[in-house]
C-alpha positions in Angstrom: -67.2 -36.7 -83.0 -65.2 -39.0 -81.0 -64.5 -42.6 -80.5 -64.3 -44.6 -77.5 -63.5 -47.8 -76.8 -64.7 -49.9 -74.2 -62.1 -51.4 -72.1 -64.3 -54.7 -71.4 -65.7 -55.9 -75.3 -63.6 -53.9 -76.9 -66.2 -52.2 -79.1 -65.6 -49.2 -80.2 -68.6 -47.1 -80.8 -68.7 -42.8 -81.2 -70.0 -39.6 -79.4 -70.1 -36.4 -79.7 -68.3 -33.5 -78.1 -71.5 -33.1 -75.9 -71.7 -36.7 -74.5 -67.7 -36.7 -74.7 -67.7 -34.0 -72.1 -70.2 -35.7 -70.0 -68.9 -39.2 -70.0 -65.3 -37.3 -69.2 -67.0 -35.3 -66.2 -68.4 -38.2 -64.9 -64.9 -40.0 -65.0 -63.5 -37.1 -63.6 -65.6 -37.1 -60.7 -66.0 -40.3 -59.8 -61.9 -40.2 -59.6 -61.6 -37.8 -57.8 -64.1 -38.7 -55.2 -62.0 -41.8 -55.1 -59.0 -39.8 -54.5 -60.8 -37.6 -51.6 -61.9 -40.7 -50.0 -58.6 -42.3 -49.8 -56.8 -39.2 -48.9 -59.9 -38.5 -46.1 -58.9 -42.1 -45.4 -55.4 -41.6 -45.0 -55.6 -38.3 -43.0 -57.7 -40.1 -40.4 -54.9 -42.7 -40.0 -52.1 -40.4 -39.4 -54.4 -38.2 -37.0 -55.0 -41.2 -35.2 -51.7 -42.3 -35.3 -50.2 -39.0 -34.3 -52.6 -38.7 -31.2 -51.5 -42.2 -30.1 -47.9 -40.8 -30.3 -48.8 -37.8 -28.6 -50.4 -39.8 -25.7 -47.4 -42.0 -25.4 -45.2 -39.0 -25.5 -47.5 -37.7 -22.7 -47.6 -40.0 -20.8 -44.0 -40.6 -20.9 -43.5 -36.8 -20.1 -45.7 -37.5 -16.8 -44.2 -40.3 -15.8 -40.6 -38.5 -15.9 -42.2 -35.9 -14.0 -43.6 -37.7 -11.5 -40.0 -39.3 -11.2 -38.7 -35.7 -10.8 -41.1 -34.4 -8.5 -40.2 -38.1 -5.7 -36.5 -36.8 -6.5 -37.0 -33.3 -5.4 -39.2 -34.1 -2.8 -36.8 -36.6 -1.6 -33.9 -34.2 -1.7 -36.2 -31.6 0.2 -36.8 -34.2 3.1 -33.0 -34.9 3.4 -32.0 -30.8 3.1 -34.9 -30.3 5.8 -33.5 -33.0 8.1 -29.7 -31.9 6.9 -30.8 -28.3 8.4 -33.1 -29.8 11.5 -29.7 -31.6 12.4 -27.2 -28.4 11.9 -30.0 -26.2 13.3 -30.0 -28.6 16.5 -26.4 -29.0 16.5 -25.8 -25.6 16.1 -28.3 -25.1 18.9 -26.6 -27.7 21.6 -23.2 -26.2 20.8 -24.5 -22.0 21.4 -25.8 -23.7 24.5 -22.3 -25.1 25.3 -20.9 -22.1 25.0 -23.3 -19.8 26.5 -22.8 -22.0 29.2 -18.9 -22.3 29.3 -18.9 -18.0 28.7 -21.4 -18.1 31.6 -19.0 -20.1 33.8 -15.9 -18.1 32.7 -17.6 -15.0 33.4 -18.7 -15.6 37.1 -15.6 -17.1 37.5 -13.8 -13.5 36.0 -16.5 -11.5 38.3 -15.5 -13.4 41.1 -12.1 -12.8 40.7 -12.5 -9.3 40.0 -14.7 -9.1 43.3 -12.3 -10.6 45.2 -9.4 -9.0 43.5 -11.2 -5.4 44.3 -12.6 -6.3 48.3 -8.2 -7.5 48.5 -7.2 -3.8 47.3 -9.7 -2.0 49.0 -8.5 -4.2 52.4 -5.8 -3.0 51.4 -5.8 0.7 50.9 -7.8 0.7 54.7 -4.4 -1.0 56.2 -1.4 1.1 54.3 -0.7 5.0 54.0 -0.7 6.5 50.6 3.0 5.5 49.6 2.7 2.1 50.4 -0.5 2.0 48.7 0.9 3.3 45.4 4.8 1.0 46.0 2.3 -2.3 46.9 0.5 -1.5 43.0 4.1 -1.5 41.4 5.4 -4.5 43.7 1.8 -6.1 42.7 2.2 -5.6 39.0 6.1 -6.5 38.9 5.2 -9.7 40.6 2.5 -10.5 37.9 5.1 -9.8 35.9 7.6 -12.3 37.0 4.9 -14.9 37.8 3.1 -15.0 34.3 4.8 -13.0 31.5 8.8 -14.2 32.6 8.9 -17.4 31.9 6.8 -17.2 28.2 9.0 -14.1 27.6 12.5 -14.5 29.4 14.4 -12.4 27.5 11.6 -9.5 27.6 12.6 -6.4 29.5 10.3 -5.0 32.5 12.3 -2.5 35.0 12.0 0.3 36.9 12.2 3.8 35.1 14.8 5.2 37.0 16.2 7.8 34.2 15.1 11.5 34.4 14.3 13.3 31.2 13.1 16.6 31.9 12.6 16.6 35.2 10.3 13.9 35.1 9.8 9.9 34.3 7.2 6.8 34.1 7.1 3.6 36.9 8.0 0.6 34.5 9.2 0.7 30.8 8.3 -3.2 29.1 10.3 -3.8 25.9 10.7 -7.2 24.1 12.7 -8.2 20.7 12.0 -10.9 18.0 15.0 -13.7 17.5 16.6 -11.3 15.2 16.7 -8.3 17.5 13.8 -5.9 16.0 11.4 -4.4 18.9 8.0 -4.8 18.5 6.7 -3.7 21.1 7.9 -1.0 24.0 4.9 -0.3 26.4 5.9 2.7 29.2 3.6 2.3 32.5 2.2 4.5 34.9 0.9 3.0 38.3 -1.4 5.1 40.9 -3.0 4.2 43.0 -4.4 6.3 46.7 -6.2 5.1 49.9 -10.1 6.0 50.5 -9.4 8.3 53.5 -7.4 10.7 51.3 -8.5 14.5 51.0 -7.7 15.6 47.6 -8.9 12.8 45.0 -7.2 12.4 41.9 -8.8 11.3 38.6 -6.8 8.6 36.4 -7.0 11.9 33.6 -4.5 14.1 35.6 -1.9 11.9 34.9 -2.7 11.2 31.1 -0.9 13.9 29.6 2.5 13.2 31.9 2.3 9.5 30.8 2.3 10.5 27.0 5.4 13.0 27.3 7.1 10.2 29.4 6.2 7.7 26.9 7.6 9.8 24.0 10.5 11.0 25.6 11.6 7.3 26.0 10.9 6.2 22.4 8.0 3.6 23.7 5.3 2.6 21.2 2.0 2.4 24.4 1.3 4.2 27.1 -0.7 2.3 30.0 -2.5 3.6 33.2 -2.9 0.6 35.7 -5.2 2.8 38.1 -7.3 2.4 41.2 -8.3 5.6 41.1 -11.9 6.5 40.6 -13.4 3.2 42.7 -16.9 4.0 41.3 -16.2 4.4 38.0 -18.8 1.7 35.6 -16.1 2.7 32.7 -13.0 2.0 34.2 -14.4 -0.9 36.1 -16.0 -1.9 33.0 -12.3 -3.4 31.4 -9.8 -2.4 29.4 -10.3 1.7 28.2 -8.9 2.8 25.3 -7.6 6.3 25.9 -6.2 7.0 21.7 -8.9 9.8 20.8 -7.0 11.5 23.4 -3.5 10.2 23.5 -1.8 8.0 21.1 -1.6 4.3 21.5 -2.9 5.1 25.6 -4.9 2.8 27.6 -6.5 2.8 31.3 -6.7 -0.2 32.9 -7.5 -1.9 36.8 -4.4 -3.9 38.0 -6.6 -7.3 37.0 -6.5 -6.6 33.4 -2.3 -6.0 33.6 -1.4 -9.4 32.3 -3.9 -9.7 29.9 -3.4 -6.2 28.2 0.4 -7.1 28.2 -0.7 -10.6 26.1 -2.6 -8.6 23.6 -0.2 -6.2 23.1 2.1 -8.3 22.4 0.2 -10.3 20.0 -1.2 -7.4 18.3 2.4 -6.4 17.5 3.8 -9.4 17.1 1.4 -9.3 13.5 3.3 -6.4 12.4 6.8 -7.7 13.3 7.3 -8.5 9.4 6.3 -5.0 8.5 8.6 -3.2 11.0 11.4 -5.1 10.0 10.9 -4.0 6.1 10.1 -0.4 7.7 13.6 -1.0 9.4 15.2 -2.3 6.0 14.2 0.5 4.4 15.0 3.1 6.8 18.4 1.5 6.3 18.1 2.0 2.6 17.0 5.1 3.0 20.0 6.1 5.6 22.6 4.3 2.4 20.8 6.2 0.1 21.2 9.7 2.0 24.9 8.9 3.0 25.3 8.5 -0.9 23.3 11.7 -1.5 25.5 13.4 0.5 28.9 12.2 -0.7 27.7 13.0 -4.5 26.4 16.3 -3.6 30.0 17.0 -1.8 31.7 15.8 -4.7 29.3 18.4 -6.8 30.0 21.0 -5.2 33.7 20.7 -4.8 33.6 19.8 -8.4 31.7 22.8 -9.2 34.5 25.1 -6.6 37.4 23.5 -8.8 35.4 24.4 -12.0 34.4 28.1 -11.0 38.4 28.5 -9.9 39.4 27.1 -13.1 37.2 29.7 -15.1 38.4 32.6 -12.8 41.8 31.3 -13.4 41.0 30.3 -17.1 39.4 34.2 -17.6 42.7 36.0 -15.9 44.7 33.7 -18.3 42.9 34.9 -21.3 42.9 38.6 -20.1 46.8 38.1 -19.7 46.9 36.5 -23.1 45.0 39.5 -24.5 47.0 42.1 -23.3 50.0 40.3 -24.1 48.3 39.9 -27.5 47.5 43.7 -27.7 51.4 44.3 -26.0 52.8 42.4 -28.9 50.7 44.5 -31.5 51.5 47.5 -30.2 55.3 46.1 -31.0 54.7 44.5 -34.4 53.5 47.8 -35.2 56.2 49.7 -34.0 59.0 47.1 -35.5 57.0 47.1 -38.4 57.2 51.6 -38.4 60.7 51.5 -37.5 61.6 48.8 -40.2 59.8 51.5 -42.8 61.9 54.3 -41.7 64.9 52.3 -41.6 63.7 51.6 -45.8 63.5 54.5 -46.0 67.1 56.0 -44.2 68.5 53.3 -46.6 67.0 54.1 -49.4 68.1 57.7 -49.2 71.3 56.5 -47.9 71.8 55.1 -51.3 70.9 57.6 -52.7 73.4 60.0 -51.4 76.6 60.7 -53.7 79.2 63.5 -53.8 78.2 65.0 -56.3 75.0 65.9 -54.6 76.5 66.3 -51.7 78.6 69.3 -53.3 75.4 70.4 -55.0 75.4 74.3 -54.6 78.4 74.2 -52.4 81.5 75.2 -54.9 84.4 75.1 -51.6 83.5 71.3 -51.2 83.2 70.2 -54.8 86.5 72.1 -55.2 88.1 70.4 -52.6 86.5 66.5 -53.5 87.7 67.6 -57.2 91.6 67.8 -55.6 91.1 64.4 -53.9 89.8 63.0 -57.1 86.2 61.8 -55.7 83.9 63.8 -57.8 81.1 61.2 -58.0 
């Protein structure tokens, strides 16, 4: 049995363990449908609480986007006008130039044509010497006119050594401020009039050029040729000729001057490096020179040494048999010292008593002179 009291009078009355259970059961239950309902009640609030967060957080999350999405579109419209303006400016400037290169080309053609009609004029008017002496006269003028004053101290003259039996038209050389050449071109001008049998092409004179470019220590070898009128490749600019001759080019008299400019230039960029080439050749000369002096000193040093052993190795034979000489004596003073022991010793050992041993006339006769030891 059990006994309960009631929490509102205060009586306290008893059960038993059956009713007990029950009453407990129905405590129990109606407690914890109390507790589900509040906790149901709870959970509903947080759900709706957390969707109301989640739909300010999305909604926050759009709006930034949105923000994003006007900043990148803005950013696109400036980049495309950015590029629309480049792409125009670009544009108006190829123009500019296209039409600049097109003005400075007719201008060049022109030239060229009027430059080619003034030597073909005048082949028709000169023989073939003069033709080829007006080319060089032409091309020494340039010269004098354009390159001279930029470059005054610059050397362009007449190649009037022989090596060999043979030599170029004009040798062009020119110096930096510290006196290192950087450029040596050797020329070769031909040139012949229209009427003449025998045509030449400018290749028969290509492998002459090279020799006379080599034999005077020149770095380039140019052709300024009218030969070969017809020619789209020679009349085309300037030809480079190095696949068959070093450092060789073929050029018409109009491209003289500006092959000249280029060279020049082109070397100029390597001045620095021909100047350390030039140092170290120097070096290199010091360095030999000093090679040379320490292998002359070696091998008189090694002469004086193989005379001293010769010498050195006679001394020592001489000191040998001079060595086996005084042997030889030693052992003889050394004999003859034994046998002069020895002569002594029997010396000493003579008396006259055994002198006159056996021999009764001499002992009689010592006996009378009283010596009988």
């Amino acid at each position: 049995m059990k006994e309960l009291k009631c929490p509102h009078c205060g009586n306290v009355f008893t059960v038993d363990e059956n009713d007990y259970a029950a009453l407990l059961n129905q405590v129990k239950n109606s407690e914890f449908e109390r507790e589900l309902a509040r906790r149901i009640h709870e959970l509903e609030q947080n759900q709706q609480l957390q969707s109301q967060l989640q739909q300010q957080q999305l909604q926050t999350q759009m709006q930034q986007l949105q923000a994003q999405i006007q900043q990148a579109e803005q950013a696109k419209q400036l980049a495309v006008a950015q590029v629309r303006q480049q792409a125009t400016e670009a544009y108006m400037k190829k123009e500019q130039e296209l039409a600049e290169a097109k003005t400075k080309w007719t201008e060049q053609l022109k030239a060229a044509q009027d430059q080619v009609a003034y030597y073909k004029d005048l082949k028709l008017r000169q023989s073939t010497k003069m033709v080829g002496e007006t080319l060089e006269i032409h091309c020494s003028t340039l010269f004098n006119q354009l390159i001279r004053p930029l470059m005054p101290n610059a050397y362009f003259e007449k190649d009037n050594e022989v090596v060999e039996g043979t030599k170029g038209d004009f040798v062009f050389r020119d110096k930096s401020d510290d006196g290192v050449e950087y450029v040596s071109i050797m020329f070769e001008m031909k040139n012949e009039n229209d009427e003449t049998a025998t045509k030449h092409k400018n290749e028969d004179f290509l492998a002459k050029l090279d020799s006379d470019r080599k034999k005077k220590g020149c770095e380039y070898a140019v052709l300024v040729s009218m030969l070969e009128p017809d020619s789209e490749l020679y009349n085309g600019g300037i030809v480079d000729m190095s696949h068959r001759f070093e450092k060789m080019y073929v050029i018409r008299p109009q491209f003289f001057i500006p092959l000249i400019t280029l060279l020049c230039q082109t070397s100029k960029k390597s001045l620095e490096a021909k100047r350390e080439l030039a140092l170290v050749k120097a070096q290199q000369v010091d360095v030999t020179n000093f090679e040379e002096k320490l292998m002359a000193f070696k091998d008189g040093f090694t002469r004086n040494v193989r005379l001293a052993n010769e010498r050195f190795s006679d001394a020592i034979d001489e000191i040998d048999k001079t060595i086996a000489h005084l042997t030889k004596v030693r052992e003889n003073l050394i004999k003859s010292g034994d046998n002069l022991n020895a002569a002594d010793k029997k010396l000493q050992d003579v008396t006259i008593k055994r002198l006159t041993y056996g021999n009764p006339t001499m002992k009689a006769k010592f006996d009378e002179a009283g010596t009988t030891k």
